[in-house]
Kinemage of the C-alpha trace (Angstrom):
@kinemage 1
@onewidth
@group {chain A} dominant
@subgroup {mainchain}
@vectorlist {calphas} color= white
{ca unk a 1} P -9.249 -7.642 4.217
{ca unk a 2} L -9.219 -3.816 4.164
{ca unk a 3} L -10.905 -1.954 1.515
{ca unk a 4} L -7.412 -0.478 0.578
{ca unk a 5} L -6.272 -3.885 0.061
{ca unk a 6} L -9.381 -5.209 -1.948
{ca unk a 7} L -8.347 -2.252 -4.419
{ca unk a 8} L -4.974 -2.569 -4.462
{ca unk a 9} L -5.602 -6.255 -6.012
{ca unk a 10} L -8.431 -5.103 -8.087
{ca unk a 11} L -5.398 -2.955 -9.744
{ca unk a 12} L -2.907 -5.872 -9.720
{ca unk a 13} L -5.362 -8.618 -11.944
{ca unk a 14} L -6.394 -5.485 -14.099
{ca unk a 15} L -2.677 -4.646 -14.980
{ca unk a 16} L -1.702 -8.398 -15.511
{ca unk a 17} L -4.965 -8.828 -17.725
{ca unk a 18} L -4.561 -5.950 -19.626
{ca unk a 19} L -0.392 -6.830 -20.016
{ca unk a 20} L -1.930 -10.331 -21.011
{ca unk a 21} L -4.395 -9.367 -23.910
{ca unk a 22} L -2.119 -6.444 -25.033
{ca unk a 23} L 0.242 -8.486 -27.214
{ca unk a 24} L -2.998 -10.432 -28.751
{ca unk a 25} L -5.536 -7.479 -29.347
{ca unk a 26} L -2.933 -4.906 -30.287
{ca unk a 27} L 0.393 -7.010 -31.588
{ca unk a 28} L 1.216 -3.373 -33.159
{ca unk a 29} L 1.754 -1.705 -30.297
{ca unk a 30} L 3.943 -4.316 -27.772
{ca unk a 31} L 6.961 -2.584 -28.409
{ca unk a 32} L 5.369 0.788 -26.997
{ca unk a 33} L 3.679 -0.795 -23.721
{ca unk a 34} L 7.138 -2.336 -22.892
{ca unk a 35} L 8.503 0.947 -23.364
{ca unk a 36} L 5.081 2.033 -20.689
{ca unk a 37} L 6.741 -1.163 -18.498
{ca unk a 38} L 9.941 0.522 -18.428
{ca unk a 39} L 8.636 3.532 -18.003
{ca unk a 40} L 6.164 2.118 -14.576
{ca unk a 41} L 9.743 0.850 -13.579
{ca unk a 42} L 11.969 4.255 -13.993
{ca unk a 43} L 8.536 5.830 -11.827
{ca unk a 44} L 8.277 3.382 -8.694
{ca unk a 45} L 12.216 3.243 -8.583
{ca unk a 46} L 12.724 7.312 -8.319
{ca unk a 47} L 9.611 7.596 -5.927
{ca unk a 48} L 11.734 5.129 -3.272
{ca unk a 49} L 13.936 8.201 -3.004
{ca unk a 50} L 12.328 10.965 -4.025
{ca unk a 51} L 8.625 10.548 -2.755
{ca unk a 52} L 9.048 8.265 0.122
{ca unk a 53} L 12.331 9.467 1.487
{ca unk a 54} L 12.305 13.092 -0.051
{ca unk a 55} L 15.258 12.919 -1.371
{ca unk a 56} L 14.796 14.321 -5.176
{ca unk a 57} L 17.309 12.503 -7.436
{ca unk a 58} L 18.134 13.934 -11.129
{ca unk a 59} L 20.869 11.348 -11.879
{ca unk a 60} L 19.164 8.327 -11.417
{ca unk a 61} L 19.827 7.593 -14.830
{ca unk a 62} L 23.361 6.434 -13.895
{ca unk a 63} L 22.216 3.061 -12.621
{ca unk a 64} L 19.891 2.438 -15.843
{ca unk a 65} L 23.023 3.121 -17.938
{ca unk a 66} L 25.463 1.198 -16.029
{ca unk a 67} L 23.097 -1.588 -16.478
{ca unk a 68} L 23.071 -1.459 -19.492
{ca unk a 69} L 26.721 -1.272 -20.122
{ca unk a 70} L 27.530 -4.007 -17.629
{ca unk a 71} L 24.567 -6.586 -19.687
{ca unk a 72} L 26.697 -5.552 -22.691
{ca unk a 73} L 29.723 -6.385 -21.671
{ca unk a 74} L 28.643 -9.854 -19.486
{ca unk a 75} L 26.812 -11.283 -22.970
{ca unk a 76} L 29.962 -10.135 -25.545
{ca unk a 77} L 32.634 -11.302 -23.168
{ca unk a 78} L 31.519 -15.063 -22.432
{ca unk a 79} L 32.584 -15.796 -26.022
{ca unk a 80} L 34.311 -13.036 -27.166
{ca unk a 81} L 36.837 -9.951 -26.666
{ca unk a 82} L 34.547 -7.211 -25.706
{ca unk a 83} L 37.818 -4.795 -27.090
{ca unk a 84} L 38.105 -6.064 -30.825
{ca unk a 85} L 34.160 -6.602 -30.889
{ca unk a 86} L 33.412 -3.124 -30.565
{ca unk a 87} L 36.402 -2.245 -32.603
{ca unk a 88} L 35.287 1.554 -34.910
{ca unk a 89} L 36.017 -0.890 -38.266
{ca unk a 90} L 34.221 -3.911 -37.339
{ca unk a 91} L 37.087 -5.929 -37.007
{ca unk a 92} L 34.994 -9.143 -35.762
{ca unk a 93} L 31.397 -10.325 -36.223
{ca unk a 94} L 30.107 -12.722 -33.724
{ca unk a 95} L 27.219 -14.637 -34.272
{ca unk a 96} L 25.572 -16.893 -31.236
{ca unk a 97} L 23.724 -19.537 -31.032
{ca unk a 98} L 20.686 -19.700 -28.849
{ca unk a 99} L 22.179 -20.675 -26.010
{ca unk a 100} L 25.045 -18.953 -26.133
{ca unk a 101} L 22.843 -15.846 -26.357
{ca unk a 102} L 20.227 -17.008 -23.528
{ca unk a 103} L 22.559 -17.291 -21.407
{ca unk a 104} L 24.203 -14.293 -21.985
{ca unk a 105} L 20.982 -12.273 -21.612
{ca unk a 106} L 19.838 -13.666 -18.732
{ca unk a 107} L 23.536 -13.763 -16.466
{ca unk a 108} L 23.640 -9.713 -18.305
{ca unk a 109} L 20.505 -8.915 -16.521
{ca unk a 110} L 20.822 -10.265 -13.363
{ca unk a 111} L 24.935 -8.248 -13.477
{ca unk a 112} L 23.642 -5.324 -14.520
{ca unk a 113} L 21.200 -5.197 -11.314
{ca unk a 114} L 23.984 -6.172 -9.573
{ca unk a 115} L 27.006 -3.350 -10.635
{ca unk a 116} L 24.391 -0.702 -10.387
{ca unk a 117} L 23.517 -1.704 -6.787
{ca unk a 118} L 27.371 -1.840 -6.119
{ca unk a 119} L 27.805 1.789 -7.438
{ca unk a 120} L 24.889 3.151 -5.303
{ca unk a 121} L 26.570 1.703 -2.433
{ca unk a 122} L 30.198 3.080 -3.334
{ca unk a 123} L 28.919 6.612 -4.225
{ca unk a 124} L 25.905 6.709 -1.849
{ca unk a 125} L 27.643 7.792 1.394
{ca unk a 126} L 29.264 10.844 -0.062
{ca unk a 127} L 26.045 12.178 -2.634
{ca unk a 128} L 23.328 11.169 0.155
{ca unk a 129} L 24.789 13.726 2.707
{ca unk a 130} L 24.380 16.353 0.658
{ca unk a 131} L 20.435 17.582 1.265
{ca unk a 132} L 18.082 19.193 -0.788
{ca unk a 133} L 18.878 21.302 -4.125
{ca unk a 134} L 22.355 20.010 -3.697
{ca unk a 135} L 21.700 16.498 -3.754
{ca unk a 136} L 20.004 16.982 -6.634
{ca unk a 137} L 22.051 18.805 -8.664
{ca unk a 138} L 25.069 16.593 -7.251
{ca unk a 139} L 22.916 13.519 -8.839
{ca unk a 140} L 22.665 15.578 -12.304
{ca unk a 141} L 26.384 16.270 -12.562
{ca unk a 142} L 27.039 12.799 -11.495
{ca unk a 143} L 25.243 11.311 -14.511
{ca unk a 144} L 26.809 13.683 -17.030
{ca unk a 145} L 30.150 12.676 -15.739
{ca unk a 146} L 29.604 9.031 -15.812
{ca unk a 147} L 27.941 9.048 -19.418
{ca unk a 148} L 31.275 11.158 -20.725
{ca unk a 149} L 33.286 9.118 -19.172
{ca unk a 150} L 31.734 6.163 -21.018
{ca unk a 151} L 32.037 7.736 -23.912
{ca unk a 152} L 35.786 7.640 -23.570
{ca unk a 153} L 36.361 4.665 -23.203
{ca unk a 154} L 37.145 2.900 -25.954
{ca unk a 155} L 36.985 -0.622 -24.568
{ca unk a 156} L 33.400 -0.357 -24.366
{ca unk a 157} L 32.851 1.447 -27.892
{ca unk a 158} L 33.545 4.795 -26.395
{ca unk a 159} L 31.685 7.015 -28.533
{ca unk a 160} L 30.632 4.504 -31.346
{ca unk a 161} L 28.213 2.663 -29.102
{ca unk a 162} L 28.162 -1.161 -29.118
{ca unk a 163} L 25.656 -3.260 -31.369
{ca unk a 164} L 23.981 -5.698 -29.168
{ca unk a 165} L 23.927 -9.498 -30.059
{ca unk a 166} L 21.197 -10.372 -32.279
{ca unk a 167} L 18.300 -12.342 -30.898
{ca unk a 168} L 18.426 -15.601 -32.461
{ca unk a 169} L 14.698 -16.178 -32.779
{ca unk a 170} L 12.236 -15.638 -35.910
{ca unk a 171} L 11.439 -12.191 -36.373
{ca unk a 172} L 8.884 -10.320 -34.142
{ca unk a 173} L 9.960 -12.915 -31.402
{ca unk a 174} L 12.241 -10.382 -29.842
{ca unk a 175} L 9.592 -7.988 -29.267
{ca unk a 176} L 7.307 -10.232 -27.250
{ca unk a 177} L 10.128 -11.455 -25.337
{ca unk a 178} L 11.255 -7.539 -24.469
{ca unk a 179} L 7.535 -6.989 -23.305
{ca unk a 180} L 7.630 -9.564 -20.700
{ca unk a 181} L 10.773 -9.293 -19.438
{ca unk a 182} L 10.036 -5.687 -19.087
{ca unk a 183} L 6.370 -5.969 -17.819
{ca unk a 184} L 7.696 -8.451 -15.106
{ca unk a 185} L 10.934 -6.651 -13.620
{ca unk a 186} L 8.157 -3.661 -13.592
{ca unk a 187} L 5.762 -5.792 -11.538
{ca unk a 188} L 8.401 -7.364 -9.019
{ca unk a 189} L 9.899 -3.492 -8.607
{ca unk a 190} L 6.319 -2.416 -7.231
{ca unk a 191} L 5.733 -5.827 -5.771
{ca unk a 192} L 8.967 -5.120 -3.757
{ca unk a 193} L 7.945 -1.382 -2.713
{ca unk a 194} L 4.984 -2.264 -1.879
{ca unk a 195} L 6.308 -4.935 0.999
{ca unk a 196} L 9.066 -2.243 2.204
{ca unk a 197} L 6.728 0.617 2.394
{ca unk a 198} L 5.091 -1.504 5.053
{ca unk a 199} L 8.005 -2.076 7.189
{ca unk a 200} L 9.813 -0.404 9.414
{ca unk a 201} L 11.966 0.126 7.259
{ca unk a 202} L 9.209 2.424 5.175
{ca unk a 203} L 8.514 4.123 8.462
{ca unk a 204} L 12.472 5.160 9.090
{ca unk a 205} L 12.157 6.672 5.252
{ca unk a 206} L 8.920 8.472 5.652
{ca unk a 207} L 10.726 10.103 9.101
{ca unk a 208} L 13.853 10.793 7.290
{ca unk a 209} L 11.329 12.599 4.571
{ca unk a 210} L 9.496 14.349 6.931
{ca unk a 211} L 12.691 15.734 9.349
{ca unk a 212} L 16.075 14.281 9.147
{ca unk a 213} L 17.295 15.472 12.044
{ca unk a 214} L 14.936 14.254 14.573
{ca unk a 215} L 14.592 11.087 12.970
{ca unk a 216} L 18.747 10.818 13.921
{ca unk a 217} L 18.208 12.159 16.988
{ca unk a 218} L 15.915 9.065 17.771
{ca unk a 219} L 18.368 6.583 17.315
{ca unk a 220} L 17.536 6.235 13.361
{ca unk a 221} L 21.002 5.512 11.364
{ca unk a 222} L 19.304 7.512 8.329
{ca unk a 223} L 22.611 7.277 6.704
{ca unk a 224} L 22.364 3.549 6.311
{ca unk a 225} L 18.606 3.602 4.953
{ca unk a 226} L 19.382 6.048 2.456
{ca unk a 227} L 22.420 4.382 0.890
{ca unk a 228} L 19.922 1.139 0.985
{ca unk a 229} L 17.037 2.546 0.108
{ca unk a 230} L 19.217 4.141 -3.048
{ca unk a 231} L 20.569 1.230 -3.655
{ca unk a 232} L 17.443 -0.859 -3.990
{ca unk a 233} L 16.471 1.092 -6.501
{ca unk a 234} L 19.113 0.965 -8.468
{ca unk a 235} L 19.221 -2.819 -8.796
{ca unk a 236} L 15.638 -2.667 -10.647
{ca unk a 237} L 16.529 0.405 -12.804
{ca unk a 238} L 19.770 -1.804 -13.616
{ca unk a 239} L 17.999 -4.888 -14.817
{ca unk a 240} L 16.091 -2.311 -16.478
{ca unk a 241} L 18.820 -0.646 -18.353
{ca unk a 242} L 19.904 -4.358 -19.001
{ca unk a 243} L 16.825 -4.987 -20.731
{ca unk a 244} L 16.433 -2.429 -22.636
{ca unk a 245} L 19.716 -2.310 -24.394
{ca unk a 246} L 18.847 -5.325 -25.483
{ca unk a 247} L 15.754 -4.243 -26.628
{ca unk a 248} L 17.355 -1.266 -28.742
{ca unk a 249} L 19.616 -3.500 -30.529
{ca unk a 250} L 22.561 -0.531 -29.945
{ca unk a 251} L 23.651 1.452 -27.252
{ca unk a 252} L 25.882 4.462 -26.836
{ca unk a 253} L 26.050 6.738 -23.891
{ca unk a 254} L 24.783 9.734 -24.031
{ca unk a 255} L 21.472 9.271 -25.592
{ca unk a 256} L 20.632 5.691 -24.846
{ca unk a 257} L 22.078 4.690 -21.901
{ca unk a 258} L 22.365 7.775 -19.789
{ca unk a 259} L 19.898 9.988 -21.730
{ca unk a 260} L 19.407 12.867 -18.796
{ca unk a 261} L 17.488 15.190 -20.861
{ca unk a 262} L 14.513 12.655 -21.671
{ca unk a 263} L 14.644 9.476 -19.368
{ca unk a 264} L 16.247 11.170 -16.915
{ca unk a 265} L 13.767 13.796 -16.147
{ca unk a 266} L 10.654 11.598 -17.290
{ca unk a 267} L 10.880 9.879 -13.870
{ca unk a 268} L 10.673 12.621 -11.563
{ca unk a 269} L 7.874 14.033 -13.943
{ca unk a 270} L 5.949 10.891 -13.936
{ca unk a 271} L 6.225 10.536 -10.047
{ca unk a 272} L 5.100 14.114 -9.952
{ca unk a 273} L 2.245 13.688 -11.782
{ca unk a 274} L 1.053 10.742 -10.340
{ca unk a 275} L 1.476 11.586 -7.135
{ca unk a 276} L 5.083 11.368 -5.459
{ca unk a 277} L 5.203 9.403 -2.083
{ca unk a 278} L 1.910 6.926 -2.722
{ca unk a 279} L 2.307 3.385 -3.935
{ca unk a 280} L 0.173 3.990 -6.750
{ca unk a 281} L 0.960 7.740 -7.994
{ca unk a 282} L 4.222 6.906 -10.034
{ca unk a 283} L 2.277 4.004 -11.760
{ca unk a 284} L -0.527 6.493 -12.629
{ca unk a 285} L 1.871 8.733 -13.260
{ca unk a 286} L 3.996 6.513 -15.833
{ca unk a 287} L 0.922 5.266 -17.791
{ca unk a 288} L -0.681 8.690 -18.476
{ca unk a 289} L 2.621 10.600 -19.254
{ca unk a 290} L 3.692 7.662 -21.798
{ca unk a 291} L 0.436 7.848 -23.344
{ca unk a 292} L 0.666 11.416 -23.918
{ca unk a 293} L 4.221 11.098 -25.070
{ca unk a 294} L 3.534 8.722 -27.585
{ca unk a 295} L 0.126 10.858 -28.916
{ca unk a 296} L 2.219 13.896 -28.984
{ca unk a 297} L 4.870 12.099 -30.938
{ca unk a 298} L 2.357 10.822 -33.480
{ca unk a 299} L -0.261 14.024 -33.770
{ca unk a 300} L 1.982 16.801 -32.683
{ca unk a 301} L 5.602 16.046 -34.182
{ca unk a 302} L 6.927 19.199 -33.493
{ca unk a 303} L 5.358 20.223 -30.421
{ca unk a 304} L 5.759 17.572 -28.326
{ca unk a 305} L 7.980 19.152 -26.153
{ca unk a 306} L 5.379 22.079 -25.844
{ca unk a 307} L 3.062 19.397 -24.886
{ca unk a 308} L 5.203 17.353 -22.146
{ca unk a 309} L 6.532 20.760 -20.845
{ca unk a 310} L 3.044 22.495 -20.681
{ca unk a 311} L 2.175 18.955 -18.414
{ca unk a 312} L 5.143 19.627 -15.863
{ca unk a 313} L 4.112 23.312 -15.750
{ca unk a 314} L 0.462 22.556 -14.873
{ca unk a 315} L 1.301 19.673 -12.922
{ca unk a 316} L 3.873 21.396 -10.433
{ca unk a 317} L 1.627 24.538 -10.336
{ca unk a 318} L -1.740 23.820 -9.940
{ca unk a 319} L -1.646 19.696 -8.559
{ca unk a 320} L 1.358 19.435 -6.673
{ca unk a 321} L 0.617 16.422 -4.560
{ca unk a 322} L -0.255 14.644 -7.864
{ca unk a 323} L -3.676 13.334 -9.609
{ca unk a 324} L -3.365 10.162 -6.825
{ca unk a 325} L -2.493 12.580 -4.076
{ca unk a 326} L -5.423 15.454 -5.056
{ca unk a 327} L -7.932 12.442 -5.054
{ca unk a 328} L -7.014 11.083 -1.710
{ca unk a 329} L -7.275 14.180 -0.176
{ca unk a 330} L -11.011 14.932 -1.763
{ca unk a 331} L -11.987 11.224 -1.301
{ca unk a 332} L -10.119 9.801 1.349
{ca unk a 333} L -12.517 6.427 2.345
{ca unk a 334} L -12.248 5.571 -1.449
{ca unk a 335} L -8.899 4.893 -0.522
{ca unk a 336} L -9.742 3.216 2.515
{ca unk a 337} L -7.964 6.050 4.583
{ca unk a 338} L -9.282 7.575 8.031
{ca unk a 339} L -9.190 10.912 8.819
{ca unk a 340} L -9.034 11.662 12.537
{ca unk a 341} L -10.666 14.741 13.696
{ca unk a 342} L -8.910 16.788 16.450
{ca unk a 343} L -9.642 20.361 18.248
{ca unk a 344} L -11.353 22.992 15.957
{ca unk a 345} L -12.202 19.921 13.393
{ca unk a 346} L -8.641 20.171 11.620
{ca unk a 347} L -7.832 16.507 9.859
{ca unk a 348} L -4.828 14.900 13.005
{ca unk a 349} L -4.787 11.527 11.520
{ca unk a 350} L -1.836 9.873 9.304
{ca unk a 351} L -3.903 9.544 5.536
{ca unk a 352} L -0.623 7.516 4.377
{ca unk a 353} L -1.993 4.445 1.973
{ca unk a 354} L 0.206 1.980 4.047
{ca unk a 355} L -1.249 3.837 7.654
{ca unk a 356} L -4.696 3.144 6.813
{ca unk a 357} L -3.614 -0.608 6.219
């Protein structure tokens, strides 16, 4: 077993132990490390795009919506009309039993995975051959589209939002529930990365990243892995989305369930900081920017923005490859990468986590 590896499971029982003692030690605070979970999720999903293919999404938010709005209307519609439930006056309450509501939840998060993947594959063709600054903007107006669109549609609450079904349980039962679904979907996301960035299938990315053209001039359909590669993201972020509407308790469109000017950016800043394109930056990335979030929030009401923004700044100007990135490259065998030495003594070798294993 490579030293890489022996790390990479040090990190994997220190996660699950610390998402294991969390709830008991620090019952206070589950609701804001599931919020972390979601936030290790909306990270490792963008970097499958952004960092590993180089293709630098800022509507990724669309899938974690739809998601959202597909669990919503999956758990309302088994037993009742999703139109008069989200009625402006209230004109029915609803009021499920436990397994009405179970069931629900877990057929919502499994659809919402599903009509988010379906979307990245409808819409994936035409945005993913646009390149660079225009993909990305492309992405952004995407997502503002989509979330007005939602929010004119009345059958879904337009506007109004919907109210979620109410978890059935004794109170303070949702939370914990929340945290593991969202801890889990987070794990299986990186769990899932982590086995493509080894294929050749992570190769044909990292060649699309690194020249496009070539890598179609060698035979490589990079249309194909770019619309899946998309799309595998989007199923996670969809069960995400799922998830945490539920978690909310109410979701409307533009600043729960497509919220482009918070969640929306977050990922690509978390990635950033981490360290885009590594399997461990976005994590890094996720943990520390959530933690400063929620510090700012508390200590600096007022300034948080000043505080986030300030991060970005420093982060893009002075540690562009990331805090995971910057220490690879000053301690590569840490890392358990090799650094060949060619003519003139001028680092040859491929330093890529997934190379060195």
């Amino acid at each position: 077993m490579t030293s890489a590896r022996k790390l990479d499971l040090r990190v994997y029982a220190g996660l699950i132990l610390f998402g294991i003692i969390t709830p008991i030690l620090f019952p206070n605070y589950t609701s804001q490390v599931a919020v972390m979970w979601l936030m290790v999720l909306m990270a490792v999903t963008w970097d499958m795009t952004g960092g590993q293919m180089g293709y630098n999404s800022l509507g990724n938010v669309i899938f974690f919506g739809l998601g959202m709005y597909a669990s919503a209307v999956v758990q309302i519609s088994m037993f009742a009309d999703v139109a008069e439930y989200t009625a402006s006056f209230g004109a029915m309450y609803v009021e499920f039993t436990e397994v009405q509501y179970f069931t629900g939840l877990a057929l919502g998060i499994v659809v919402g995975g599903i009509v988010a993947t379906l979307f990245a594959l409808l819409i994936g063709p035409f945005m993913l051959g646009l390149r660079g600054p225009y993909f990305a903007i492309g992405t952004l107006g995407l997502a503002v589209a989509v979330a007005e669109l939602i929010a004119g549609w009345g059958y879904v609450g337009a506007g109004s939002g919907i109210s979620m079904p109410v978890y059935p349980g004794v109170a303070g039962e949702s939370t914990f529930v929340w945290y593991i679904l969202m801890g889990v979907t987070a794990l299986l996301a990186h769990l899932f990365v982590r086995w493509l960035y080894s294929t050749q299938f992570g190769l044909a990315m990292n060649a699309i990243r690194d020249d496009e053209d070539k890598a179609e001039a060698m035979g490589i359909r990079t249309t194909r892995y770019k619309v899946l590669t998309w799309a595998a993201s989007a199923f996670f972020l969809g069960m995400g989305g799922a998830i945490f509407g539920n978690m909310s308790g109410f979701i409307e469109p533009l600043e729960v369930a497509f919220p482009t000017a918070t969640f929306g950016i977050f990922m690509v800043a978390m990635a950033l900081l981490g360290g885009k394109g590594t399997l461990w930056g976005p994590v890094l990335g996720a943990i520390l920017f959530h933690i400063v979030k929620e510090a700012t929030w508390t200590y600096l009401l007022g300034w948080q923005w000043v505080a986030l923004g300030a991060i970005i700044i420093i982060n893009i100007v002075y540690f562009q490859q990331g805090i995971l990135g910057w220490a690879q490259d000053k301690w590569p065998a840490a890392f358990g990468l090799t650094v060949d030495r060619g003519p003139g003594d001028q680092p040859t070798g491929d330093t890529r986590p997934e190379a060195a294993e």
